[in-house]
C-alpha positions, 0 to 999 in steps of 0.5 A: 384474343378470342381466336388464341382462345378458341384455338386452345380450346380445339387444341385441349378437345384434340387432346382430351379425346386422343387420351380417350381414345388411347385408353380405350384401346388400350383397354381393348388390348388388354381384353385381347389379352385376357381372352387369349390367357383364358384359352391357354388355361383350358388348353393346358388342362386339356394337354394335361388330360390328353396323356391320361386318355391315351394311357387308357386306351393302351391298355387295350393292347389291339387299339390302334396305336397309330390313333394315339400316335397322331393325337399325341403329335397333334397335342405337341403342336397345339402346346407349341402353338400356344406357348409361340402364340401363334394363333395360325399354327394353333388352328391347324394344330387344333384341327388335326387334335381334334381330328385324332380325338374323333378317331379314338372315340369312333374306335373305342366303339369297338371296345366295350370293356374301355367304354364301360371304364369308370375311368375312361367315362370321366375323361371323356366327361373331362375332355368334353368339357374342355372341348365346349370351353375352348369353343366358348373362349375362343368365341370370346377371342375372336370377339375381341379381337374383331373390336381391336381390329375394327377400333384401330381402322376406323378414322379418326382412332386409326391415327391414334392407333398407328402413333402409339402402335396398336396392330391388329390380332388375327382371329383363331379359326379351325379348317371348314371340314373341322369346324363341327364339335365332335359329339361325344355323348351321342358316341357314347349313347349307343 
């Protein structure tokens, strides 16, 4: 009777904590989530941005149109990237946006009329802006990516994890020559 009875006991704490363990990952997806939508939003606000400034700066009718080209390219990739979710993609993307719009701002020094612009100042601002929010989240991401990924390999979650199929995320990186932000305001300064 006493080993039924611890039996049962071992048996309901095996699946007390397989419950835990199941909604806590559940939860951790959940976040991988939420920081990946967060991402999305300021990447879309910045996609919506891009056109503006490159609208500026071809009104200026010696800008070096192939700068605005390859920014516009880059701009197509990161919103396929991002719409596929393919965070691999949407880091190459990136890089090579962010590459472009590093280029416009070196350039636009040449043109002190469209750097004086009140229009083209708050883009900058604007963009600026977005700039420091996608590092934050993605920032975010990457940290809760780094708990999904760890909570799903160590034992014994990780049994839990392959039953019910939680996968690991990949982390979204930029290419080590990229990784530094592009310091707009110290471009602007001069």
């Amino acid at each position: 009777m006493s080993t039924a009875l611890i039996f049962w006991g071992l048996a309901v704490l095996v699946l007390v904590y397989g419950v835990i363990v199941y909604n806590h990952l559940v939860r951790i997806k959940h976040n991988v989530s939420m920081a990946w939508s967060n991402i999305d939003v300021l990447l879309k606000q910045r996609h919506d941005e891009l056109p503006k400034l490159v609208e500026a700066c071809r009104q200026f009718k010696q800008f070096e149109q192939d700068t605005l080209q390859r920014v516009i390219e880059a701009r197509g990739r990161v919103a396929a990237a991002s719409q596929r979710q393919d965070i691999a993609a949407l880091g190459q993307a990136e890089t090579a946006l962010r590459f472009g719009l590093g280029q416009i701002f070196a350039v636009v020094e040449a043109y002190p009329e469209l750097r004086s612009s009140e229009h083209f100042a708050r883009l900058i601002d604007r963009i600026v802006a977005l700039e420091e929010g996608i590092a934050d989240r993605r920032e975010i991401y990457n940290d809760s990516v780094n708990i999904n990924n760890v909570r799903i390999e160590v034992f014994p979650d990780n049994i839990v994890a392959r039953l019910f199929g939680f996968l690991p995320r990949p982390l979204l990186s930029f290419r080590d020559p990229d990784k530094r932000d592009v310091d707009v305001k110290a471009l602007f300064s001069a």
